[in-house]
N, C-alpha and C positions, 0 to 999 in steps of 0.2 A: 360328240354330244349334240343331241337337237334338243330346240326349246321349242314347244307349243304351248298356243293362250288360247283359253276358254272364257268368253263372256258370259256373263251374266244370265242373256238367252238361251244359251248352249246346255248352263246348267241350273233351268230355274223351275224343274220339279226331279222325281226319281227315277225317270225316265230318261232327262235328259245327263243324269248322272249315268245310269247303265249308258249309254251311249259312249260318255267319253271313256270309259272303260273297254269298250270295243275299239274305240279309237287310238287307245296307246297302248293294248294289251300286244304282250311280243314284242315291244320297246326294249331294248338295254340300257342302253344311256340318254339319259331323255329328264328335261327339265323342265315341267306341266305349272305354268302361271294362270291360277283360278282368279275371277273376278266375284263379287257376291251375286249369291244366287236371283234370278230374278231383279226385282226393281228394287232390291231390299237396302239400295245406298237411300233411295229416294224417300223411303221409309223414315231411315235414322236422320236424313235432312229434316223430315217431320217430326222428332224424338228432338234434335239441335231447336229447332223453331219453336216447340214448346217450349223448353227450357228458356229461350232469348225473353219470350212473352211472361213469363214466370209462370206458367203453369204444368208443374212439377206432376198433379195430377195426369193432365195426358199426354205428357213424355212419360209415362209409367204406361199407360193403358196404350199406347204408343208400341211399348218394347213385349208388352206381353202378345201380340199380334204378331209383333217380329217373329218372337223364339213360336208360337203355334205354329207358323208355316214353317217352319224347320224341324219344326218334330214331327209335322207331316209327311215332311221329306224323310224327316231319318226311320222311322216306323214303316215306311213304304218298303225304304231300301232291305230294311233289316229284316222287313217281316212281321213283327209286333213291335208293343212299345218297346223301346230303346234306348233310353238312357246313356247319354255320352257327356264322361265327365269336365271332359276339356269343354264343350260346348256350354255346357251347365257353368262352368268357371266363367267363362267372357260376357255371359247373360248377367250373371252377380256380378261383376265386375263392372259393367253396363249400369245397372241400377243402382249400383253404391255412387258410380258418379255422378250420376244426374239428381241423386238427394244430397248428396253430402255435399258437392262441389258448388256456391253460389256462380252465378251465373255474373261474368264479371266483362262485361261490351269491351274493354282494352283490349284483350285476349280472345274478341270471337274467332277471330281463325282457327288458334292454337285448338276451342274448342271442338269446333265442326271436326277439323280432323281428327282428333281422336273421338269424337263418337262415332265417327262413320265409317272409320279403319275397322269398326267392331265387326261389318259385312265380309270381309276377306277371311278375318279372322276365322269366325262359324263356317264360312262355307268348305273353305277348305280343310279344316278340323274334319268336319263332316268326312268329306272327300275321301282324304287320308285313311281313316279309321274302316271306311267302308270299303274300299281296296284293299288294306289288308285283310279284311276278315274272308270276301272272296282269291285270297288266294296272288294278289298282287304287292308284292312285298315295296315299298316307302319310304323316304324320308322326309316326314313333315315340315316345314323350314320357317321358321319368324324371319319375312324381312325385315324385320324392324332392327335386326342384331346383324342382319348383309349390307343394307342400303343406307350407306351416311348421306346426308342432304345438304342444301341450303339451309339455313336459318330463315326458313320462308315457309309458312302454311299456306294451305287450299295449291300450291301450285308449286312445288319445290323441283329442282332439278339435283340429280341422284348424283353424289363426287366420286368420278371414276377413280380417281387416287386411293382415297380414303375406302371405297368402297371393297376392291379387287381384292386384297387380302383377306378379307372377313369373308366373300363370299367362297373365294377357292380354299379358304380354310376349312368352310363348310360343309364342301363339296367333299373334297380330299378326303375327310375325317369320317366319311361314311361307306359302309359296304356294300348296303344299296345304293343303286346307280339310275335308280326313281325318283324322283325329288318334286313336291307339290310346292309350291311357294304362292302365298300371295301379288296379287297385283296392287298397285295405286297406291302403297304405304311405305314407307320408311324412318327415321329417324333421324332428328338431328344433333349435332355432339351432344346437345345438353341433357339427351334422348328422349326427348319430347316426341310424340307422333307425328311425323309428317303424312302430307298428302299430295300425289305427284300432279294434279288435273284432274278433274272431270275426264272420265273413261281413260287412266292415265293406266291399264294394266294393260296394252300395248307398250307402250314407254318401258317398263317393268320389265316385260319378256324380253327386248330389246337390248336393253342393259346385260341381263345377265347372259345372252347372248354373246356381248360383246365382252362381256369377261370370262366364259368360256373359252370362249375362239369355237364359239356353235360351225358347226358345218349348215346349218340354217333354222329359220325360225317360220314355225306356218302361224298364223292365225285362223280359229276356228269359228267361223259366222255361218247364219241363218239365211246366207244367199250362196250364190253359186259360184263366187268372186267377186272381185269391183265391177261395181255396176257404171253406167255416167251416169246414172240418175236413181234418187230412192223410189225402187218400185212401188212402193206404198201411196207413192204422191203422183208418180210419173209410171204408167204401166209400162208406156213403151220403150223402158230402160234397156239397155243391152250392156252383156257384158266384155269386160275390158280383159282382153290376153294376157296381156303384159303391159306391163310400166318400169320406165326408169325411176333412179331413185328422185332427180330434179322434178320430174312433175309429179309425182306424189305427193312431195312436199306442197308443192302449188297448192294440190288438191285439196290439201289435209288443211293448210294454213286458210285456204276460198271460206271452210266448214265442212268440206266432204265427209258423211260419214263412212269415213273407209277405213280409217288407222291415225292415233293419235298425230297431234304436228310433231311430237318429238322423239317418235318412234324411228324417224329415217336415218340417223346422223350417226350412231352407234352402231348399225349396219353399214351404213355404207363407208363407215371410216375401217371397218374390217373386210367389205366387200360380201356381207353376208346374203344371201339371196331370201326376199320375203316370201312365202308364198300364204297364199288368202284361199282357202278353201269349205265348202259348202259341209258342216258339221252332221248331216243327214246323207253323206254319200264320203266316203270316206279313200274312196276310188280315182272320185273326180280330180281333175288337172286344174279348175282353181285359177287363180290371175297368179302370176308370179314378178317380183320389182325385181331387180338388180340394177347394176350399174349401162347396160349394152340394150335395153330395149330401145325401139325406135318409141319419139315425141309421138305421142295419142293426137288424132286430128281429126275425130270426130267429138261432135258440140259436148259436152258434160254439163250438168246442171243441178247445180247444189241451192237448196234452202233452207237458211237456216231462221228457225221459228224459236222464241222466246226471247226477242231484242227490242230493249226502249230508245229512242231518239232522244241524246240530249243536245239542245240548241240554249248557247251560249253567245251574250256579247258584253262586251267590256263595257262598260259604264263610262268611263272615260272616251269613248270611241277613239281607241288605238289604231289609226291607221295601220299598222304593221304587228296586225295581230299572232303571227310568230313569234312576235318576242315574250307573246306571256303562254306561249304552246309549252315548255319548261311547266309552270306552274299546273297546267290544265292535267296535266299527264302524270307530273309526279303526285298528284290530289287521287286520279285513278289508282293508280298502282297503288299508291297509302291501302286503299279501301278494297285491293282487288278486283277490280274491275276490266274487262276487258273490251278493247276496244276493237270493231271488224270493219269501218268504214270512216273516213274522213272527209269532211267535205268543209270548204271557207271561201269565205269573201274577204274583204278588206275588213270588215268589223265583224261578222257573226262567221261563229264555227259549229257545224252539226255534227254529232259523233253518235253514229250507229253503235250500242254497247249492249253488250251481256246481261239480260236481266239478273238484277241482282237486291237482297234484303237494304242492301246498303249502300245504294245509291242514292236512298232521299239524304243520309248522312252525307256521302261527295257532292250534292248538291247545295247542301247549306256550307260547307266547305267552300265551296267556290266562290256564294253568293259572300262570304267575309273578306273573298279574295278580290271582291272589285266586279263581280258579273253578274248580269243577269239571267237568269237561268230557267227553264223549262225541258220538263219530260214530257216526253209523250210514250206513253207505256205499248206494249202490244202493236208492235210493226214487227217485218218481215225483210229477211236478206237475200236477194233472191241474186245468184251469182252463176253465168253462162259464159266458160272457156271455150274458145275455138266457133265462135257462135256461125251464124248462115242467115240467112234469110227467114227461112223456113220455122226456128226456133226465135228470132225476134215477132214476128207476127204471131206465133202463138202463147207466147210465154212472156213477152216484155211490155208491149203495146197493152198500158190498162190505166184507168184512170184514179186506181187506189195507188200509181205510182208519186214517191213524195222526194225522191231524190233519184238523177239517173247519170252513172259514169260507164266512160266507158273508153275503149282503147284498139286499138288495130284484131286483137283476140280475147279481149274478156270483155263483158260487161257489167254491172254490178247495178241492181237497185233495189230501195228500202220503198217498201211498201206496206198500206195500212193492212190489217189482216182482213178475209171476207167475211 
């Protein structure tokens, strides 16, 4: 069995649909983890946002945008209009929740995830439906009935215990030896919708990989391989051969956008080889991770954009402000928030975090907890492993720098955006 994952970009018109149908046609055993098409999580985070704001109106006129670029897609694919009833179902299904369900702030996670599990849903329905009619025989798959979770939304980790019999149950019980699954969703015992992470259908493929016993899992992106750097930002990226599995991790854990952080662990506890190859060449050799590649030791350089600074001190002026780091952290995690840089003194701590709806709510949290408190919205994380000379002078020396760490090979700074 191989497992291959299609993002979002891979398959975000009917075009790049025909494509992945080139790309696993003449597959036998082969396990395809679709993500939703296009930007269309980003969408239903717009469809969640209305609903938080109570305006039910445009989380309606929200979702009917959704389903038009998908019947754009599915009327391309098909030919004329096309009507697909499973996709018709999840759209109903979609708009009965957002009228009938009140919008209740305890349970925003619980919510987000299941509006936005609704993008896997459709695209891969999609998917499915349209391979078989050209001739590629299927088995459509609900992770939400494979993958048992935490009792943790927006971020859950997938219980391989719990999990492995549902999925090889799954597997087992079918005569095609195709199988479309979902990425980013699952279920928790109480079978509430989970969500594995932002871009967590990585993690996904990865999993059922590892309960497989995959002979490998590629990922299918819109570049050539790992890059050290996003060409979009940095032209003069180059791409990366091979990786081990420990610095991927690095990479992934810095913000590299190259493969989720918790894509490596469930490979490499089986020794499964990743490989990352460019979804418009189907030929190409692509980066490959395992466990035996030599440490990368040219500069990498990750940025990650959409991060507030929050700068914190204790009202008390706590000399040994670690004793209330307990408090500061479990207030995050309460609220989901994540944290990518730490920085302290003996009374004030600044913590580079995730933008997020609900950090003015962690904020007034903390401010009951004894602190005083300040955001600063809209900075940057700008993170260079293996650095030189060469890439400190042009990429670190700036004076929109507002924090700067650093260490014998990485260095790390939050800076204002331009």
């Amino acid at each position: 069995m191989k497992v291959y994952k299609f993002g979002g970009a891979s398959v975000r018109n009917a075009d790049g649909v025909r494509n992945l149908r080139t790309i696993i046609e003449g597959e036998s055993e082969l396990f395809v983890i679709v993500s939703a098409m296009g930007k269309t999580t980003n969408a239903l985070e717009g469809v969640f946002d209305c609903c938080r704001k109570g305006d039910i109106a445009g989380a309606e006129a929200k979702i009917d945008e959704i389903t038009a670029y998908h019947q754009t897609i599915i009327d391309d694919l098909f030919g004329e209009p096309h009507p697909l009833a499973q996709v018709e179902a999840f759209v109903a299904e979609l708009h009965r929740f957002v009228v009938t369900v009140p919008y209740d702030a305890s349970r925003a996670e619980e919510r987000y995830d299941r509006t936005v599990a609704f993008g896997e849903l459709i695209s891969t329905s999609i998917i499915s439906e349209w391979l078989a009619s050209v001739g590629i025989a299927n088995h459509w798959v609900d992770m939400r009935r494979c993958f048992v979770t935490q009792f943790r939304h927006k971020d859950a980790n997938v219980l391989l215990d719990e999990s492995s019999p549902l999925l090889r149950r799954e597997v087992a019980g079918s005569q095609t030896r195709v199988f479309i699954g979902q990425g980013f969703i699952g279920s928790a015992a109480d079978g509430s919708t989970t969500t594995l992470g932002r871009e967590g259908s990585d993690y996904s493929a990865a999993v059922v990989a590892n309960i497989l016993n995959a002979e490998s899992m590629t990922v299918w992106k819109d570049v050539n391989g790992i890059l050290n750097a996003d060409p979009k930002i940095f032209p003069d990226a180059r791409k990366i051969d091979a990786l081990n599995y420990v610095d991927t991790i690095e990479l992934a854990y810095s913000g590299a956008q190259i493969i989720h952080p918790k894509t490596i662990k469930p490979l490499q506890n089986k020794s499964i080889p990743l490989y990352v190859r460019p979804f418009g060449d189907k030929g190409a050799e692509g980066t490959k991770i395992d466990g035996t590649a030599a440490n990368v030791t040219m500069p990498i350089i990750i940025l990650k954009r959409n991060q507030s600074l929050l700068k914190l001190r204790s009202r008390d002026l706590s000399f040994v402000l670690e004793e209330k780091f307990p408090i500061v952290f479990s207030t995050l995690e309460r609220f989901r928030i994540k944290t990518n840089l730490i920085n302290n003194s003996a009374v004030d701590l600044r913590l580079c975090v995730e933008e997020s709806w609900r950090l003015e709510e962690a904020a007034e949290q903390l401010r009951d907890e004894g602190f005083d408190v300040q955001i600063e919205s809209s900075v940057e994380l700008l993170t260079i492993q293996n650095y030189d000379p060469e890439t400190l002078s042009k990429y670190i020396e700036s004076p929109r720098n507002i924090i700067k760490q650093a260490n014998a090979e990485t260095i790390r700074v939050v800076r204002t955006k331009e």
